[in-house]
C-alpha positions as CSV (number, residue, x, y, z in Angstrom):
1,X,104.6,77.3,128.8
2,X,102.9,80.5,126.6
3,X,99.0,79.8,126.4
4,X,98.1,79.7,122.9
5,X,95.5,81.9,121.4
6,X,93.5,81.5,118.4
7,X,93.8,84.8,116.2
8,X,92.3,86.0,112.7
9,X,94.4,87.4,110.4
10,X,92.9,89.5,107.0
11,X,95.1,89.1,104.3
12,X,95.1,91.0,100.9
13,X,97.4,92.2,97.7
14,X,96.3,94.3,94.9
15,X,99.8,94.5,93.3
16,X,101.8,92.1,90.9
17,X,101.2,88.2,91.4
18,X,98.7,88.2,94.0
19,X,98.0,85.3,95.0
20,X,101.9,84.1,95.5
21,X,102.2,87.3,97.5
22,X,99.2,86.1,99.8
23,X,101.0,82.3,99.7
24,X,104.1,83.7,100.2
25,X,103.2,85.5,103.6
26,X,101.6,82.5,104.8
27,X,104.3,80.6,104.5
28,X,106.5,83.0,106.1
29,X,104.0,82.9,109.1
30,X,104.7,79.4,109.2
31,X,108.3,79.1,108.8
32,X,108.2,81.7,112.1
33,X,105.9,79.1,114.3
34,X,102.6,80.3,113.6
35,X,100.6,77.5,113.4
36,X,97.5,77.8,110.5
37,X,94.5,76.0,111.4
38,X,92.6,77.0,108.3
39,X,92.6,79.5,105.5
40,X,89.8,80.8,103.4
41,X,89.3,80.6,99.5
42,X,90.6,83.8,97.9
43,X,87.7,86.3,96.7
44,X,88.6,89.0,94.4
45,X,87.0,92.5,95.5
46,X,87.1,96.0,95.0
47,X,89.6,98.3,96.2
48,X,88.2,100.4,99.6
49,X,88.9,103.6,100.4
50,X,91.2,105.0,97.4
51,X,89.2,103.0,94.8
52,X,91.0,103.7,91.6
53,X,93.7,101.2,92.3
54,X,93.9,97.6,91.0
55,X,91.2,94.6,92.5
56,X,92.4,92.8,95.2
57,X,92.6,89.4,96.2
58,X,92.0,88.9,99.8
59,X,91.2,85.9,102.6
60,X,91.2,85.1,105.8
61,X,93.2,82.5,107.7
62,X,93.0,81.3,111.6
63,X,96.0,81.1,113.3
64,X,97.5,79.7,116.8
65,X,100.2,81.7,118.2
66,X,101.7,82.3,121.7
67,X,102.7,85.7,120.3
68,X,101.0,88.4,122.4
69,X,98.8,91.3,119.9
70,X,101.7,93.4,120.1
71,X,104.2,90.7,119.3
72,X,102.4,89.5,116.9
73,X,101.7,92.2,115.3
74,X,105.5,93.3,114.7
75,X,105.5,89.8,113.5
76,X,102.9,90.7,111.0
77,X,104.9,93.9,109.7
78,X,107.9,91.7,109.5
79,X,106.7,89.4,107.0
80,X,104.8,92.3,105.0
81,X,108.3,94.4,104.3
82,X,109.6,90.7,103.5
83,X,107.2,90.0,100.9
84,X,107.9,93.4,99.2
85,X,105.4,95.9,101.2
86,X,106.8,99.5,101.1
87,X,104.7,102.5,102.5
88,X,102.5,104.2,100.4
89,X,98.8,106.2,100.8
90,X,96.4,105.0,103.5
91,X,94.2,102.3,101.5
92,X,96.3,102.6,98.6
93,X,97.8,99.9,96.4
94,X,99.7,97.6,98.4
95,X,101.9,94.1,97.4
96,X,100.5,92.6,100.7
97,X,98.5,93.3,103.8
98,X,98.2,91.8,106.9
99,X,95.6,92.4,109.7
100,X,94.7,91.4,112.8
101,X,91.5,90.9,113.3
102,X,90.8,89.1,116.4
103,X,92.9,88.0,118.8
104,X,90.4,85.8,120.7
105,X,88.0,87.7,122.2
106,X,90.2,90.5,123.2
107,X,89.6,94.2,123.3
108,X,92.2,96.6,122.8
109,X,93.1,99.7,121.7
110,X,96.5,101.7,121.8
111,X,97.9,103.9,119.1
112,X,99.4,101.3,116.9
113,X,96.9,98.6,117.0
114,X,93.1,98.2,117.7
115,X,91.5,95.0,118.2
116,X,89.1,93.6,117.0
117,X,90.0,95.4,113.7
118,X,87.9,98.5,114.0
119,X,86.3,98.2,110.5
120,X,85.6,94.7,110.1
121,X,81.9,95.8,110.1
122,X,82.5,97.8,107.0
123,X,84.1,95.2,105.1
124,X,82.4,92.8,103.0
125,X,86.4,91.4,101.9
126,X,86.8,90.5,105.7
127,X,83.3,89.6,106.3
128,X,82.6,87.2,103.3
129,X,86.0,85.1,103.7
130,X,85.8,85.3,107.8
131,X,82.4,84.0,107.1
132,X,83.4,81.0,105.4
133,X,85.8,79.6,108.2
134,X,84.1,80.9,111.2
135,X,80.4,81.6,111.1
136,X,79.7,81.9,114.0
137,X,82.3,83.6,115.8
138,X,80.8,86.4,117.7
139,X,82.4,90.0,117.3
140,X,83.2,91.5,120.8
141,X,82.5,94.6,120.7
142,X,79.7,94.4,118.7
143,X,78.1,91.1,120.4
144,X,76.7,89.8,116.7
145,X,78.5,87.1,115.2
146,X,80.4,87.0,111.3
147,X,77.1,85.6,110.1
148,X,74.8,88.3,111.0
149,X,76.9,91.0,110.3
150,X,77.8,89.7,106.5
151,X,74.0,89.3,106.5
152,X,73.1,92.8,108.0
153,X,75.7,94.3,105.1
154,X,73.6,96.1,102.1
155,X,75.5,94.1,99.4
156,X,75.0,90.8,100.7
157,X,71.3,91.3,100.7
158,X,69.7,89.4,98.2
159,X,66.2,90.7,96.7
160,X,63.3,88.8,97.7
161,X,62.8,87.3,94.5
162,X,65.7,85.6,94.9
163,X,64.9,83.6,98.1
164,X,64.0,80.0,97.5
165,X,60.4,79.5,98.1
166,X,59.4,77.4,100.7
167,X,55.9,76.5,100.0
């Protein structure tokens, strides 16, 4: 019997009905044996890299597979062409997108896939849904966990006027 590893995937679509596209890739996950053990709320954020291109919708859900990465990951393209991805600009406008970003607490790096995701850091639309479901998982490479780095990001920082006095 395959062990089963716990994997987070980033999922997001700036084009056409968004949130069915983001549904719709779920559910293909499913129907292929992926088990989802929980799914972020949607957030809506601005576009990264190329930036004049519609908002997106993205999330975060937590998955058990006994897919390997690379598996996996062929999996993941799969189920991106079938909900309508075509190939267009790095970054650019995109019906769906799906990314590993951890495969438990793996490291690895080859030409076609890098885990953990090597941006996750960079990324408030990973960080702030990843956040929601898992807290406190601790980033590999980085050895801080989702918490600390959505609260080291300069958006998330709140003035201190803000912060509920505790007097």
């Amino acid at each position: 019997m395959q062990a089963m590893a716990k994997v987070f995937i980033g999922i997001g679509s700036n084009l056409g009905d968004r949130e069915s596209h983001c549904g719709s890739a779920i559910n293909l996950l499913i129907e292929s044996g992926i088990s989802v053990l929980k799914r972020s709320a949607m957030i809506e954020t601005k576009p990264w890299g190329v930036t004049d291109q519609p908002v997106f919708l993205n999330m975060v859900i937590e998955i058990e597979t006994g897919l390997k990465p690379h598996e996996l990951l062929t999996l993941l393209k799969k189920t991106e062409h079938a909900v309508g991805r075509t190939e267009t600009v790095r970054w650019g406008p995109r019906v769906i997108d799906l990314d590993i970003l951890f495969y438990e607490d793996a490291v690895l790096k080859t030409p076609d896939l890098e885990i953990p995701h090597p941006r996750i850091s960079e990324r408030e639309f990973v960080l702030r849904p990843l956040a929601e479901i898992a807290p406190d998982i601790v980033h590999p490479v980085l050895k801080k966990s989702i918490r600390e780095l959505l609260r080291a990001f300069p958006q998330s920082k709140k003035p201190k006027s803000q912060a509920p006095n505790n007097k």
